[in-house]
N, C-alpha and C positions, 0 to 999 in steps of 0.2 A: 790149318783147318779151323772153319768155323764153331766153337761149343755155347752152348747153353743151357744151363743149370736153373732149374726151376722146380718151387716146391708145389704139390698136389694143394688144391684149397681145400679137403677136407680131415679133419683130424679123425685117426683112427682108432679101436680097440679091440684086445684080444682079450679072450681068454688064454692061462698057461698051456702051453700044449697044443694048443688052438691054429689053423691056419686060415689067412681070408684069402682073397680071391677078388681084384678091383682092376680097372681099366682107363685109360686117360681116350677119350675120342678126339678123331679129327687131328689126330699127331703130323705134326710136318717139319721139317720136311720129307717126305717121304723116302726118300732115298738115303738114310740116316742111319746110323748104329745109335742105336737105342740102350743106357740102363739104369738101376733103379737102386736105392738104398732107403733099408728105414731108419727116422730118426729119431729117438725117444723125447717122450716130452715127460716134464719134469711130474710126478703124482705123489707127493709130499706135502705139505705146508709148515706153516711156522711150530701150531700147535702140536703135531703129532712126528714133526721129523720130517727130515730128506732121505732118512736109510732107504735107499733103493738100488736094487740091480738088475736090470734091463736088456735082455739078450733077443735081438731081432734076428730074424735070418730071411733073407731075398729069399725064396727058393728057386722061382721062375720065374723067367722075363721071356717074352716073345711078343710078334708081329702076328694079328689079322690084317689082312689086308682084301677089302670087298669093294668088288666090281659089279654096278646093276648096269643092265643096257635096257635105255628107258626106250627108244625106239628102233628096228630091224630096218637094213634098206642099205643103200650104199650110202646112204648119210647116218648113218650107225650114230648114236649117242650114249654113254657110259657115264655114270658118276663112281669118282672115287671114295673109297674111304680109309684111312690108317688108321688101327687099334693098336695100341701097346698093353699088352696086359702083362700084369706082375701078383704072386702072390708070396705072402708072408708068415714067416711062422712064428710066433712066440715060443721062445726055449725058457723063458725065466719060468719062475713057482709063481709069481703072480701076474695080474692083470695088466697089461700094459698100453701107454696110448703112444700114437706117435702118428710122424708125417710121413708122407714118403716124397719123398727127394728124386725126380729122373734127369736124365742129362742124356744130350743127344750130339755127335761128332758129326758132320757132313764136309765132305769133300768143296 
């Protein structure tokens, strides 16, 4: 089976405790098992240390899936669209930034 692993282009941040709410548009292939992982990115530097520890948690991953029908008639036309939306929770005591990572399996 065909996979693909691709990171999101936009870096993320939480607050502790905190949960977001983000969506990839235009996912294909549509007929696909869809899911999502976050990655921490590093928020240390040289001067004040690396001590950190960073606990992401998926919570939800699902499919939108919207059909417009742009004109009615026996020549009917539809455009598709696939949403994968996923949200995330920070469980650490502090602030945390990261990527999110999805990967899709199709037949």
């Amino acid at each position: 089976m065909p996979t693909k692993v691709f990171k999101t282009s936009n870096e993320h941040e939480l607050a502790p405790g905190a949960t977001g709410h983000w969506w990839w548009n235009n996912a294909s292939p549509v007929q696909a098992v869809w899911s999502a992982n976050a990655i921490a990115s590093l928020t240390g530097d040289t001067k004040t240390g690396f001590a950190q520890d960073t606990q992401l948690e998926v919570t939800r991953v699902w499919r939108r899936f919207k059909v417009t029908e742009n004109s009615l008639g026996p020549e009917s036309d539809t455009t598709n669209e696939t949403e994968i939306h996923y949200e995330v929770k920070n469980l650490s005591g502090t602030k945390a930034k990261f990527y999110v990572w999805l990967c899709v399996v199709w037949p």
